[in-house]
LOSE-354567 format. One record per residue (C-alpha): residue number from 1; z, x, y; residue in one letter. Coordinates in steps of 0.05 Angstrom, whole numbers, plus 5000, padded with zeros to 4 digits. Layout:
<rs>
+-----+------+------+------+--------+
: num :   zz :   xx :   yy : residu :
+-----+------+------+------+--------+
: NUM :    Z :    X :    Y :      A :
...
+-----+------+------+------+--------+
</rs>
This chain:
<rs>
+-----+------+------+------+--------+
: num :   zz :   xx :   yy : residu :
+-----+------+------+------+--------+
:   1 : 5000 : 5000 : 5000 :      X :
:   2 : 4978 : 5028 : 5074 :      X :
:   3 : 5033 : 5029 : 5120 :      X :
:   4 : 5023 : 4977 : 5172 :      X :
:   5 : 4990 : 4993 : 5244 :      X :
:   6 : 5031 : 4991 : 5299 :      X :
:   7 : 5034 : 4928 : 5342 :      X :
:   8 : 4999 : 4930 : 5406 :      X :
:   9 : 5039 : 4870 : 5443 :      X :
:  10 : 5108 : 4890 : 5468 :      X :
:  11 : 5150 : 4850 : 5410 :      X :
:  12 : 5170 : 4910 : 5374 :      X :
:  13 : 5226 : 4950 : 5389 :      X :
:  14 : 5247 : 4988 : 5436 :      X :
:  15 : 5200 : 5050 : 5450 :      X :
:  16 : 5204 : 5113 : 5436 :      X :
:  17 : 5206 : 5156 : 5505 :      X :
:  18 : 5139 : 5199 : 5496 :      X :
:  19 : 5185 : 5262 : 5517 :      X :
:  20 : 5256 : 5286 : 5522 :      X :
:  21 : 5296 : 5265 : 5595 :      X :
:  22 : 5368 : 5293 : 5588 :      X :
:  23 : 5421 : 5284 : 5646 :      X :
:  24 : 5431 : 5346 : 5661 :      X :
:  25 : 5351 : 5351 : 5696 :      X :
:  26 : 5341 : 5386 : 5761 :      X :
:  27 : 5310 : 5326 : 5783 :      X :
:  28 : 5362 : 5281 : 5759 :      X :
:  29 : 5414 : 5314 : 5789 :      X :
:  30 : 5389 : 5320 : 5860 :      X :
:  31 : 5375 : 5242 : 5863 :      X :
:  32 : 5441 : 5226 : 5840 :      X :
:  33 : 5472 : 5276 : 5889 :      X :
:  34 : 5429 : 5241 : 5944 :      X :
:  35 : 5451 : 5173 : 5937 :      X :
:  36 : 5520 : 5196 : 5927 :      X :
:  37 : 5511 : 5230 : 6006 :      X :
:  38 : 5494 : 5154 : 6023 :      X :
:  39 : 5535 : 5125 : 6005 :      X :
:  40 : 5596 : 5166 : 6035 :      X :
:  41 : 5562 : 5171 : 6102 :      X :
:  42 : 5586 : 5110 : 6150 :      X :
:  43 : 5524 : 5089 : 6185 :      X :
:  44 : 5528 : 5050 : 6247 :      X :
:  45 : 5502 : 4980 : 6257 :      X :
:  46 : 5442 : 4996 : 6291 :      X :
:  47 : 5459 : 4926 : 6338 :      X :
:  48 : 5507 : 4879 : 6372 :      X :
:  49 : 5511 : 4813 : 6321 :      X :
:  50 : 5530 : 4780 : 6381 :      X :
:  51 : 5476 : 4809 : 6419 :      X :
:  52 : 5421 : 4789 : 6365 :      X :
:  53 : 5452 : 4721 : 6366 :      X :
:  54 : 5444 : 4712 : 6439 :      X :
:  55 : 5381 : 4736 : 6441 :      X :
:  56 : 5355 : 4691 : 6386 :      X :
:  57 : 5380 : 4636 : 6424 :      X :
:  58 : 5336 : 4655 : 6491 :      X :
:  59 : 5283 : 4665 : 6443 :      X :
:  60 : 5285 : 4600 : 6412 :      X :
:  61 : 5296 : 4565 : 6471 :      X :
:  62 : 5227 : 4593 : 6492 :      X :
:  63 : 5194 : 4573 : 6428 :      X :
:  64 : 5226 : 4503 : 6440 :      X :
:  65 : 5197 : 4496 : 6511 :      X :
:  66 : 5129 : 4524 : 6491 :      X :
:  67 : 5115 : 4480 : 6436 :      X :
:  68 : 5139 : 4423 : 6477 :      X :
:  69 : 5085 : 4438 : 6521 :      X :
:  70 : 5028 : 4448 : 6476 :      X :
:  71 : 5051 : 4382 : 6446 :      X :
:  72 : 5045 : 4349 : 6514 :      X :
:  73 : 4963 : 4336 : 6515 :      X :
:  74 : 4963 : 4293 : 6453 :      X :
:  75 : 5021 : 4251 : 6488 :      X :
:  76 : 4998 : 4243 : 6550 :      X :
:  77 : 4933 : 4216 : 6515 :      X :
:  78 : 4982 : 4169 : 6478 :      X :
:  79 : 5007 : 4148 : 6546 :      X :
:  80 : 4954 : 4145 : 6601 :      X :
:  81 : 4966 : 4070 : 6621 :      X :
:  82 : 4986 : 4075 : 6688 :      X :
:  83 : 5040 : 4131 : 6689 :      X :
:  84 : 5064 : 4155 : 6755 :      X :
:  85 : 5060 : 4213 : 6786 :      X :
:  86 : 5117 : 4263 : 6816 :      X :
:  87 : 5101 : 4300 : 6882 :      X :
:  88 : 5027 : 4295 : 6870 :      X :
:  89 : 4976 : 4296 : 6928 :      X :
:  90 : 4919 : 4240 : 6945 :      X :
:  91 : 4870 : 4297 : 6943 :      X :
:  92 : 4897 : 4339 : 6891 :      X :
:  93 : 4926 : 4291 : 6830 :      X :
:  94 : 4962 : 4323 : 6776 :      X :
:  95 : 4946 : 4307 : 6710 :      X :
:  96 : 5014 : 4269 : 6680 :      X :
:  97 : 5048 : 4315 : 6623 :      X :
:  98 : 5099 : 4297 : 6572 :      X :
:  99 : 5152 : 4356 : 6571 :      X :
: 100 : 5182 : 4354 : 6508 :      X :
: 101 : 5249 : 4395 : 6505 :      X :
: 102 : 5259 : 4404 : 6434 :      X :
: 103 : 5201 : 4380 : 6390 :      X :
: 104 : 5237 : 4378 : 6319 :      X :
: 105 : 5278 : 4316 : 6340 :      X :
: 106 : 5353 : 4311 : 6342 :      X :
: 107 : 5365 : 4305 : 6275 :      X :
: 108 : 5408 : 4373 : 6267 :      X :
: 109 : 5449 : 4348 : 6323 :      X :
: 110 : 5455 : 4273 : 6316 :      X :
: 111 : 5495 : 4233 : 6267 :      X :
: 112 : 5439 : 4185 : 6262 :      X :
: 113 : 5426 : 4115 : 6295 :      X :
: 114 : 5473 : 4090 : 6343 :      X :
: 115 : 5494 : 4030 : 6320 :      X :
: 116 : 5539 : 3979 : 6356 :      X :
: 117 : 5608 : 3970 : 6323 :      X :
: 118 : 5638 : 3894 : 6328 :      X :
: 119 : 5661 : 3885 : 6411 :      X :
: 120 : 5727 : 3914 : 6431 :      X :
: 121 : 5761 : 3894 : 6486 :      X :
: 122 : 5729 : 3914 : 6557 :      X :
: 123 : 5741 : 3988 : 6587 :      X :
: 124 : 5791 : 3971 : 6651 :      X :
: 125 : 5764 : 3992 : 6713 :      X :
: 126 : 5697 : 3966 : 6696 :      X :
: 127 : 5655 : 4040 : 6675 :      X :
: 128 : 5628 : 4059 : 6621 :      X :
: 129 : 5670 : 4113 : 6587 :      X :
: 130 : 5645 : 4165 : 6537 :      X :
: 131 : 5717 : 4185 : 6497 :      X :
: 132 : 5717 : 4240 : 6433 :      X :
: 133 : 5637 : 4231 : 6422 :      X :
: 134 : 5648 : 4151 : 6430 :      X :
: 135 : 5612 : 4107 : 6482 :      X :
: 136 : 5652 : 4049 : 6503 :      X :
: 137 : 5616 : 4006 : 6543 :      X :
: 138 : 5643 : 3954 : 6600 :      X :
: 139 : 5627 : 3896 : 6545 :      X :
: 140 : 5673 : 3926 : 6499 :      X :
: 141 : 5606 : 3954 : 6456 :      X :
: 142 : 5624 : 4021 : 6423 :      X :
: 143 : 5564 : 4073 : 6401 :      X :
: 144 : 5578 : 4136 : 6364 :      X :
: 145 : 5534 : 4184 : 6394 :      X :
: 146 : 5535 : 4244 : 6355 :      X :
: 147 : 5505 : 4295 : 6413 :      X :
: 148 : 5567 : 4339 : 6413 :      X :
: 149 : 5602 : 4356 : 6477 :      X :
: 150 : 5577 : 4303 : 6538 :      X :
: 151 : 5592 : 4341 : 6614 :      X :
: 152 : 5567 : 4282 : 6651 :      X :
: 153 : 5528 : 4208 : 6642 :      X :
: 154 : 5490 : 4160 : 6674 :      X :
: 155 : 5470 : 4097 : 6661 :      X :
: 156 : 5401 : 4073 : 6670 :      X :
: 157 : 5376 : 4007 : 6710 :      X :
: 158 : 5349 : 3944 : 6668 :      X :
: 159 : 5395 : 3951 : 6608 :      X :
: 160 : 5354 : 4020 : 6599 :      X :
: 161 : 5407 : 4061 : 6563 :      X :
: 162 : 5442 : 4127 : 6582 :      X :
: 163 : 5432 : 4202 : 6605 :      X :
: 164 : 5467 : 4245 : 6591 :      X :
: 165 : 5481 : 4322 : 6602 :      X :
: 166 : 5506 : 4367 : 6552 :      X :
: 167 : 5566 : 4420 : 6561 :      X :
: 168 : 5523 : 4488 : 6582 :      X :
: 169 : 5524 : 4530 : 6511 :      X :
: 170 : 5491 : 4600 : 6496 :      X :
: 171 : 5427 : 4563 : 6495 :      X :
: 172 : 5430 : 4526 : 6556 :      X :
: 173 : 5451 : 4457 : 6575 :      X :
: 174 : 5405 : 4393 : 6535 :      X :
: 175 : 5391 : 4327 : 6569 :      X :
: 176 : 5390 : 4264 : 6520 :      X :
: 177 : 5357 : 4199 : 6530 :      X :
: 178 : 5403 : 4149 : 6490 :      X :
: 179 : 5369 : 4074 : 6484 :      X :
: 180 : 5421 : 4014 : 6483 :      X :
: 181 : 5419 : 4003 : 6410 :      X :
: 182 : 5368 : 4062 : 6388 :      X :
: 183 : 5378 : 4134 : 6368 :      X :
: 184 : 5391 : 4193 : 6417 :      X :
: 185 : 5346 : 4234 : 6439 :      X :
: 186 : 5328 : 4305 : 6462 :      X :
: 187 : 5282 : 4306 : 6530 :      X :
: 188 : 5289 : 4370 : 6551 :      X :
: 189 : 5332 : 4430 : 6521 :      X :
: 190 : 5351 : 4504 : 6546 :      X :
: 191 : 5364 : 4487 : 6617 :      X :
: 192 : 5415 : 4520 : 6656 :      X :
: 193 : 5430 : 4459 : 6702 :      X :
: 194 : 5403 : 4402 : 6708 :      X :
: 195 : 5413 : 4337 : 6773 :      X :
: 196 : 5380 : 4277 : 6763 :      X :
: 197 : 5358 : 4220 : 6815 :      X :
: 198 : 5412 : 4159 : 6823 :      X :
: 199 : 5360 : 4112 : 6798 :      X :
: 200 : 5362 : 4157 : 6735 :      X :
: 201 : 5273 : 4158 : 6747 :      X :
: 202 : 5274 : 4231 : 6771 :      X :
: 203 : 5300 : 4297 : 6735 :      X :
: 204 : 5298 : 4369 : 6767 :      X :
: 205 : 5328 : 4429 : 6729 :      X :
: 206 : 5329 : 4504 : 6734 :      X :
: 207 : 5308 : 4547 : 6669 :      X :
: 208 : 5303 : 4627 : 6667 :      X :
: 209 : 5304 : 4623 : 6745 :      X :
: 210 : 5249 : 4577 : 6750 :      X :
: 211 : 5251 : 4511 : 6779 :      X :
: 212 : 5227 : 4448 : 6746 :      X :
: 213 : 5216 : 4378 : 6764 :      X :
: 214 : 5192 : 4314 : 6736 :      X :
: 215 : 5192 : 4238 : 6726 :      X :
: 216 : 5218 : 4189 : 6675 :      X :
: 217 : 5183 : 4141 : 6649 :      X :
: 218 : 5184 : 4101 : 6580 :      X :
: 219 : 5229 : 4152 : 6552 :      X :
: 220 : 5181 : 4215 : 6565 :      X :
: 221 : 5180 : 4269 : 6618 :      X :
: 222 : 5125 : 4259 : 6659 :      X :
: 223 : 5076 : 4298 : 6721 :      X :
: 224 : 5116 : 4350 : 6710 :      X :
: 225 : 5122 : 4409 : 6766 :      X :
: 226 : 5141 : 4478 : 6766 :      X :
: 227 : 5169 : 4514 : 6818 :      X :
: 228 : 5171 : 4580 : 6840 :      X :
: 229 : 5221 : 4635 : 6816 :      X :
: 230 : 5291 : 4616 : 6861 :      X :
: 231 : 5357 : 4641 : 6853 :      X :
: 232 : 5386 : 4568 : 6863 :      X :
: 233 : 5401 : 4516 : 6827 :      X :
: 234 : 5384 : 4436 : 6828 :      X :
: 235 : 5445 : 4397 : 6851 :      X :
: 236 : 5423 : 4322 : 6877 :      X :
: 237 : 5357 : 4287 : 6896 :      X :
: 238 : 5365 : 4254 : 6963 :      X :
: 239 : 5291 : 4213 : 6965 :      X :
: 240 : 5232 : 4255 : 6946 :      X :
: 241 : 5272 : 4318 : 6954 :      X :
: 242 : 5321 : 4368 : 6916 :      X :
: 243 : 5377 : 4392 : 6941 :      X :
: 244 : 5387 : 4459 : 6918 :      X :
: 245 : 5453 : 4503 : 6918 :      X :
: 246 : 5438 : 4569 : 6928 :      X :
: 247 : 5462 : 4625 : 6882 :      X :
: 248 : 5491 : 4696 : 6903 :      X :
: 249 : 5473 : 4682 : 6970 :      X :
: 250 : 5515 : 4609 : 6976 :      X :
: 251 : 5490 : 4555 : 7018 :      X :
: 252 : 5438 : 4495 : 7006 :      X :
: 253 : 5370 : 4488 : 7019 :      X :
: 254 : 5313 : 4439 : 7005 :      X :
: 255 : 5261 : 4431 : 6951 :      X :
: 256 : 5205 : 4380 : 6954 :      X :
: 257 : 5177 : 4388 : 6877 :      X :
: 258 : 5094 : 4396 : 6894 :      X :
: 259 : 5046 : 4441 : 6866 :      X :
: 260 : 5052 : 4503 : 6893 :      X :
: 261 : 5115 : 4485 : 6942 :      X :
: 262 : 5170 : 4544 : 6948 :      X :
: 263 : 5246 : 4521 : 6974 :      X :
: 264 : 5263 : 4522 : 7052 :      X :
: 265 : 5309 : 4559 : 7090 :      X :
: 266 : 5384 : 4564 : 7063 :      X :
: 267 : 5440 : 4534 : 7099 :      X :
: 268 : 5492 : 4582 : 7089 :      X :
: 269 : 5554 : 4540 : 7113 :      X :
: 270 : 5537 : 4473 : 7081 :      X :
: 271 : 5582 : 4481 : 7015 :      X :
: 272 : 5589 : 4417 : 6981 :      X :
: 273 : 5550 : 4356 : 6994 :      X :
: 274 : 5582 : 4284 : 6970 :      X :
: 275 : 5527 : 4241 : 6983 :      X :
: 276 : 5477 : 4200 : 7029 :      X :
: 277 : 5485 : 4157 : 7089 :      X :
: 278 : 5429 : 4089 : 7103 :      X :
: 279 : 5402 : 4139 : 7158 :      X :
: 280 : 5385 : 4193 : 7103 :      X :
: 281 : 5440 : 4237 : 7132 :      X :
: 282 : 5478 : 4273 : 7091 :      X :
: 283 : 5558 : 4278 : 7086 :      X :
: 284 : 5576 : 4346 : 7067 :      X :
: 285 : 5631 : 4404 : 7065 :      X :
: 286 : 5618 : 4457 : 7115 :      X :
: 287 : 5649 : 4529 : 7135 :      X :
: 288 : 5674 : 4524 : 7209 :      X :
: 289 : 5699 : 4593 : 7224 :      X :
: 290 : 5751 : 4608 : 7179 :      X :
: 291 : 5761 : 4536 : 7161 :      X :
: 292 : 5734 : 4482 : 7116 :      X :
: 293 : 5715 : 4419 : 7148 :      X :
: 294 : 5675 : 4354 : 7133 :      X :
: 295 : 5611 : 4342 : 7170 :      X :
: 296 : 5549 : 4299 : 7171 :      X :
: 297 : 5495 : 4336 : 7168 :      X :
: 298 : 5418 : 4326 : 7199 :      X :
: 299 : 5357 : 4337 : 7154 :      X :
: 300 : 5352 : 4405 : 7168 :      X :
: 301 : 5426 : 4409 : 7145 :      X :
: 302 : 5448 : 4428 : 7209 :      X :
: 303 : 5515 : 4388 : 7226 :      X :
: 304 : 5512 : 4340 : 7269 :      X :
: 305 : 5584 : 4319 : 7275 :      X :
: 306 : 5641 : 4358 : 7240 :      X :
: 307 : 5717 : 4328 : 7226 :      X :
: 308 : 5772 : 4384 : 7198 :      X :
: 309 : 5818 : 4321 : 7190 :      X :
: 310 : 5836 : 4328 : 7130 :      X :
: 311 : 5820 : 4388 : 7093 :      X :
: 312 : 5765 : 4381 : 7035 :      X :
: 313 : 5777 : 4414 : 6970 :      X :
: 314 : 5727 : 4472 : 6948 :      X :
: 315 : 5727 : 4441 : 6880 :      X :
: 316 : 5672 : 4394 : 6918 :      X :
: 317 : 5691 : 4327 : 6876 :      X :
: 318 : 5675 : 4263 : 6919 :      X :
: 319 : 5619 : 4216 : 6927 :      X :
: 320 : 5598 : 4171 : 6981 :      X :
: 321 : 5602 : 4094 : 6978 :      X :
: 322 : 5533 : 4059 : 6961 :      X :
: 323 : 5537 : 4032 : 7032 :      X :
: 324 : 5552 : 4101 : 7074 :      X :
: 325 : 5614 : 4068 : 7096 :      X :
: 326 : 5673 : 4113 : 7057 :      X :
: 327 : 5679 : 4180 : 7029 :      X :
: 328 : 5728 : 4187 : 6965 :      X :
: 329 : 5748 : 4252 : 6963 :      X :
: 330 : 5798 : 4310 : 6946 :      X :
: 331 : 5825 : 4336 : 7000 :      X :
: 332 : 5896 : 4355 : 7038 :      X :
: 333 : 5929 : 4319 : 7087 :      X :
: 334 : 5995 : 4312 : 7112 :      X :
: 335 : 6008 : 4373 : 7071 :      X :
: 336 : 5998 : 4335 : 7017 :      X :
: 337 : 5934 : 4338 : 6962 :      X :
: 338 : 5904 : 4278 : 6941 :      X :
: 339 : 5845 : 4236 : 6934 :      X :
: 340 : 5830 : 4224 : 7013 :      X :
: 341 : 5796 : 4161 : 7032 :      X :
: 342 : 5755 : 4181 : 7102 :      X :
: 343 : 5725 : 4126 : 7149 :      X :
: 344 : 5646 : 4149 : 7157 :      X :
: 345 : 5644 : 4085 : 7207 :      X :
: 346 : 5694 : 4098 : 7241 :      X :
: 347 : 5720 : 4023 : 7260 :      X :
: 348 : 5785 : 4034 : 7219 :      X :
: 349 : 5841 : 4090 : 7207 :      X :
: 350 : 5800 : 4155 : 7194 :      X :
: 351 : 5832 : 4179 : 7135 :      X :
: 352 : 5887 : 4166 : 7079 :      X :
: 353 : 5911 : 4189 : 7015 :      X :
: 354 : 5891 : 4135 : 6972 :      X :
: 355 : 5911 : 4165 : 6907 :      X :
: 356 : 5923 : 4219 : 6850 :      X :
: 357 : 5876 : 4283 : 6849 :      X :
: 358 : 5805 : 4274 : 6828 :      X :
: 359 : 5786 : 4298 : 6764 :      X :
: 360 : 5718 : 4293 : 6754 :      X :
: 361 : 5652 : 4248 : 6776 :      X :
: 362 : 5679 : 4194 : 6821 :      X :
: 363 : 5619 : 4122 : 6818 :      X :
: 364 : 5631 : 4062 : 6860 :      X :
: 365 : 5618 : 3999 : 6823 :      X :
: 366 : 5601 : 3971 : 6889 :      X :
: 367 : 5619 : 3967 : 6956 :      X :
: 368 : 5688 : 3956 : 6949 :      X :
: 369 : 5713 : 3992 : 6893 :      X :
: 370 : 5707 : 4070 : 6861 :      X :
: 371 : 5735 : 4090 : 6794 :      X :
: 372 : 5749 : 4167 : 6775 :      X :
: 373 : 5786 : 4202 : 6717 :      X :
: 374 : 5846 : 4233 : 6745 :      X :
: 375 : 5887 : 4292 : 6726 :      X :
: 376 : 5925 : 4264 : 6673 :      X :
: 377 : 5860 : 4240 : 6643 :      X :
: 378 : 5875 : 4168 : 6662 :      X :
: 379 : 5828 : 4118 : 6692 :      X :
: 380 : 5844 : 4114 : 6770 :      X :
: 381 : 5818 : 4050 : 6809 :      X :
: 382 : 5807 : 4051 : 6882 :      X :
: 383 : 5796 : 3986 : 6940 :      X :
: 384 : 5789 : 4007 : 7011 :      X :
: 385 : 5814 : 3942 : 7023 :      X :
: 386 : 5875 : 3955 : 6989 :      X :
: 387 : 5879 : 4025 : 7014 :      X :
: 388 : 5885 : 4012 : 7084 :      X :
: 389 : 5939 : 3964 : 7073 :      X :
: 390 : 5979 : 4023 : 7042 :      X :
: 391 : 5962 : 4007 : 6969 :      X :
: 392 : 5945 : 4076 : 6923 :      X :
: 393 : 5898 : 4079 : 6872 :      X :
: 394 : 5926 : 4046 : 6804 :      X :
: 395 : 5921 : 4089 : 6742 :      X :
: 396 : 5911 : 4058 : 6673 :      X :
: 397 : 5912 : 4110 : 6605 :      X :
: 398 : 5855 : 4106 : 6563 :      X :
: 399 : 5852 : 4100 : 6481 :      X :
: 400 : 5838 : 4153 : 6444 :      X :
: 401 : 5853 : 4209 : 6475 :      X :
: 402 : 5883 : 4268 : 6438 :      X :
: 403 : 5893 : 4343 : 6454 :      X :
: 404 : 5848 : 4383 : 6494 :      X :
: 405 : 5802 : 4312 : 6502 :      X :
: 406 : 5786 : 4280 : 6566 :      X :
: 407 : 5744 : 4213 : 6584 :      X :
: 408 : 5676 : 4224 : 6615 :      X :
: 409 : 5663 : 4175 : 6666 :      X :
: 410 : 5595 : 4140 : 6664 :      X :
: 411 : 5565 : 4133 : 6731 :      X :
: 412 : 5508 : 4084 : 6762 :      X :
: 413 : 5553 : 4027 : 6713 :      X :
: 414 : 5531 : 3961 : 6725 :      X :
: 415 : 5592 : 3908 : 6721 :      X :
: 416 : 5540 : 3849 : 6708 :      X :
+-----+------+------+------+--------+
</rs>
C-alpha cells in the first residue's frame, strides 16, 4: 500500500515550520527588547481632551449651519406662496431662504411629542411658567418639553406656540419652535445670543462674530440676512431695527438687517435699555459722569431727558409697560433696593418701591399689571394702581420647585 499524499486544503494538522526559529535569535531578541522600551517610556497625550472636545463642538456647529443652508433651496421651493421678505429692497429683492439650524431634527434632544397632560389648576399671576423642563400654561395645560435647560420664552400671537432660548452651552445657545400641541423643534443652533421681535415674527442672532437676521414664518426661518463681522451682540428689535450691545468697547448701536448694511455708530454711555415708548423713543440706563441714571433716549440714542432718581441696577432687569406709561425696574431708592416703579408720564408720584428684587424677565399682561420671578423664586404680581396707593407687589411660591431650580417666566402671555 502507497502511503497517502499529503492534503492540499488546510485540514491537517498543524504544520511543520519549513526551518528552525529558536528564542534566543538576534532578531528575536532586538524586537522584544524594542517593545519592551515602549512600553516603559510614558508618552505624552499629544492633545487637550477638553480641547478636542471643544473644538469638535465649533466644528460641528459649522457642519450643522452649512448643511442647513444647502438644505434651504429645496425648502424655499416647498414654500414660495407668498413668503415675506426681511430688510429686502424694491429694486433689489432677496430670494426667501429657509435657515435650518440643525438638520437631523431634535430627536437626540427631545423626549418626543409634547402632549397635553389632563388641566391643572391655572398658574397665579396669569403667565405662562416653564418649571424643571415642564410648561404650565395659564389654562392649567402642562407640556413636557424635553429641550433641556430653557434661559428665556415667549409666547407666540394666534395660539401659535412658544420660543424659546436655550442656556448658552460649549456649542452655543439653540432656539426652538414648540407648536401648542406638536413636537419641539430646532430653528436655528450654535448661536451665541440670540433677541427676538415682541411679536415673536423677527429673529436676529450673532454666530462666530457674524451677525444674522431673519423672519418667521410658518415655522421656518425665512429672507434671511447676514451681516457684517461686529464685535456686538443682538439685544432687542425696536421696529425694523436691532439694537445691538456692543462688546469690549460697551455701549449700543443700531443695526438695520439689509444686504450689505454694516452697524452705526456706538453709543458708549447708553448701558441698558428696558424698552419702547408710542413715540419710538427709547427708555434706557445711561452713564452720567460717575453716576448711573435713567434716561429717554432719541433715535440716535442720544438722551433726551435723564432722571438719577432712583438709582438703576447694572444687572439691567426691567421692561417698559405696553403703553410707555411705567417702567418696572430694579433699582435703589431711599437707600433701599427694590423693584422701582418710575412714572414715564409724569402726572403721578415719580417713583416707588413697589416690591421684592427682580429676578429675571419682567412681561406686563397688560396695561395694568407686570409679573416677574423674584429672588426667592416666587411669582411677584405688580398693579400701578395698587402701587401708588402704597400696596407692594404680592408674592405667591410656585409648585415644583426643588434645589438649584427656578421658574422661567414666559413673556408676550396672553390672559384670554
Amino acid at each position: 500500500m502507497k502511503p497517502s499524499s499529503p492534503r492540499s486544503d488546510n485540514q491537517t494538522g498543524t504544520p511543520g515550520r519549513p526551518f528552525a526559529v529558536t528564542p534566543d535569535e538576534p532578531l528575536e531578541q532586538a524586537l522584544r527588547e524594542t517593545l519592551a522600551q515602549r512600553v516603559a517610556v510614558p508618552h505624552r497625550l499629544p492633545v487637550d481632551p477638553a480641547g478636542v472636545a471643544l473644538g469638535r463642538a465649533r466644528r460641528a456647529r459649522r457642519r450643522r449651519t452649512v448643511a442647513g443652508l444647502a438644505l434651504a433651496g429645496v425648502a424655499t421651493a416647498l414654500a414660495t406662496g407668498g413668503m415675506t421678505q426681511l430688510g429686502g429692497q424694491a429694486d433689489r429683492p432677496t430670494t426667501p431662504t429657509v435657515v435650518l439650524g440643525d438638520p437631523r431634527g431634535v430627536a437626540s434632544l427631545s423626549a418626543g411629542p409634547v402632549a397635553p397632560a389632563p388641566p391643572q389648576p391655572s398658574t397665579d399671576g396669569g403667565v405662562d411658567l416653564i418649571v424643571a423642563g415642564t410648561l404650565v400654561t395659564v389654562s392649567g395645560q402642562r407640556y413636557d418639553l424635553g429641550v433641556g435647560p430653557v434661559e428665556r420664552a415667549q409666547r407666540l400671537p394666534e395660539h401659535g406656540g412658544w420660543l424659546l432660548t436655550g442656556a448658552v452651552t460649549a456649542a452655543g445657545r439653540t432656539l426652538w419652535l414648540v407648536p401648542a400641541g406638536g413636537e419641539p423643534r430646532a430653528l436655528l443652533a450654535g448661536a451665541d445670543e440670540i433677541a427676538l421681535s415682541p411679536d415673536g415674527r423677527q429673529v436676529a442672532w450673532r454666530d462666530d462674530g457674524r451677525l444674522f437676521a431673519a423672519g418667521i414664518v410658518a415655522g421656518q426661518l425665512v429672507a434671511l440676512v447676514a451681516g457684517p463681522p461686529a464685535d456686538a451682540v443682538p439685544v432687542r428689535f425696536v421696529g425694523d431695527r436691532v439694537l445691538l450691545r456692543a462688546g469690549s468697547a460697551g455701549g449700543h448701536r443700531w443695526w438695520r438687517p439689509t444686504p450689505g448694511g454694516s452697524p452705526g455708530p456706538v453709543a458708549p454711555d447708553v448701558l441698558d435699555v428696558y424698552g419702547t415708548r408710542p413715540d419710538g423713543r427709547l427708555v434706557a440706563r445711561v452713564r452720567a459722569g460717575a453716576r448711573s441714571c435713567l434716561a429717554v433716549l432719541d433715535p440716535d440714542l442720544t438722551p433726551a431727558t435723564t432722571r438719577c432718581a432712583p438709582t438703576p441696577a447694572a444687572d439691567g432687569r426691567g421692561v417698559v409697560s405696553p403703553d410707555g406709561r411705567w417702567l418696572l425696574v430694579n433699582g435703589r431708592l431711599a437707600g433701599a433696593d427694590g423693584a422701582i416703579l418710575v412714572d414715564l408720564a409724569g402726572t403721578a408720584p415719580p417713583s416707588r418701591t413697589a416690591g421684592p428684587v427682580i429676578d429675571g424677565v419682567v412681561t406686563w399682561t397688560d396695561t395694568r399689571t407686570a409679573a416677574y420671578v423674584d429672588r426667592d423664586g416666587a411669582l411677584a404680581r405688580l398693579r400701578p394702581t395698587e402701587a401708588l396707593a402704597g400696596q407692594r407687589a404680592t408674592s405667591t411660591p410656585v409648585a415644583g420647585l426643588g434645589d438649584g431650580v427656578r421658574p422661567v417666566l414666559v413673556t408676550g402671555t396672553d390672559p384670554g
